[in-house]
C-alpha positions as CSV (number, residue, x, y, z in Angstrom):
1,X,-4.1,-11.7,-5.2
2,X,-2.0,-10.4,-2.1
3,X,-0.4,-6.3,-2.3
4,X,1.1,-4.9,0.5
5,X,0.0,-1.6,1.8
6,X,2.8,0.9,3.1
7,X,0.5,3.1,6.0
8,X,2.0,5.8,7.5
9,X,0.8,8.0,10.4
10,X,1.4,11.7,10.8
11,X,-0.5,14.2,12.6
12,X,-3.2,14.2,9.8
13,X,-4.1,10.9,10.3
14,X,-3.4,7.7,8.4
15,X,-1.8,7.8,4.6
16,X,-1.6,4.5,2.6
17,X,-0.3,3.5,-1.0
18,X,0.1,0.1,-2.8
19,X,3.8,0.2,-3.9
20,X,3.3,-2.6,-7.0
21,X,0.2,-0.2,-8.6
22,X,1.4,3.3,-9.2
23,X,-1.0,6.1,-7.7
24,X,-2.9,4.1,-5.5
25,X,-3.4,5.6,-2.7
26,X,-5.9,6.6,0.3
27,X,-6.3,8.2,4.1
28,X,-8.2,8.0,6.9
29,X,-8.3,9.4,10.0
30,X,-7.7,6.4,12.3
31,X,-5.9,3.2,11.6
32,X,-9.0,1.1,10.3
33,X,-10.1,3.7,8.4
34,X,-7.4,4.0,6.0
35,X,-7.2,0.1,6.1
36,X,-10.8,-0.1,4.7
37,X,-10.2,3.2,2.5
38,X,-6.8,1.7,0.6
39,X,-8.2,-1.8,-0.1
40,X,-11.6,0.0,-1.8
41,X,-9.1,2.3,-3.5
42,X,-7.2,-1.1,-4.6
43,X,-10.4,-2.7,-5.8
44,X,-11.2,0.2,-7.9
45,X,-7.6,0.3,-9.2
46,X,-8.0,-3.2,-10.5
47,X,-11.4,-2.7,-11.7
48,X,-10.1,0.1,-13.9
49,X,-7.8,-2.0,-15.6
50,X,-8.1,-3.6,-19.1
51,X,-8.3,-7.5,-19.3
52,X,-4.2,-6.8,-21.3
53,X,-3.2,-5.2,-17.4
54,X,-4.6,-7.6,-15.7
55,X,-3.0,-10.3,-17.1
56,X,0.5,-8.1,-16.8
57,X,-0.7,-8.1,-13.2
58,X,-0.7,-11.3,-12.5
59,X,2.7,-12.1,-14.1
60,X,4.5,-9.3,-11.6
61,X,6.5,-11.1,-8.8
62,X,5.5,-11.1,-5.4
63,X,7.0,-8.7,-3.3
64,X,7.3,-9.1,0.7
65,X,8.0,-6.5,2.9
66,X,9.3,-7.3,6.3
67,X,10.3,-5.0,9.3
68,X,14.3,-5.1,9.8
69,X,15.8,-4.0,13.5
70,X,19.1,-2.0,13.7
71,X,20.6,-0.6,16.0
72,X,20.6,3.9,16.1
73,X,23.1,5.4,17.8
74,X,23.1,8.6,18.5
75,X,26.3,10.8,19.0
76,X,26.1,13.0,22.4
């Protein structure tokens, strides 16, 4: 099963959380870090799960998440 993993960086390091799977979530310090860190946290989220939420899992529909360009202006 695919999830997508929103990552965000601030001057901590890395923070990660599966959107579909409340309260999943990691860190790292660099970018591969939290990479490895948020899909071990996802394993273990799944693992946790009775055989009734698993099978509620696998009936959610897939969600994509795709970057978007705008334009910003900025008034002087």
């Amino acid at each position: 099963m695919i999830f997508n993993a929103i990552i965000e960086q601030d001057e901590y390091g890395y923070f990660a959380k599966i959107p579909e799977l409340e309260g999943c979530v990691s860190q790292g310090e660099t970018y591969e870090e939290v990479l490895k860190n948020i899909k071990e946290a996802l394993e273990l989220y799944i693992e946790s799960l009775s055989q009734e939420e698993k099978r509620e899992l696998l009936k959610r529909k897939v969600v994509t998440v795709t970057p978007l360009e705008v334009e910003l202006k900025v008034a002087n």
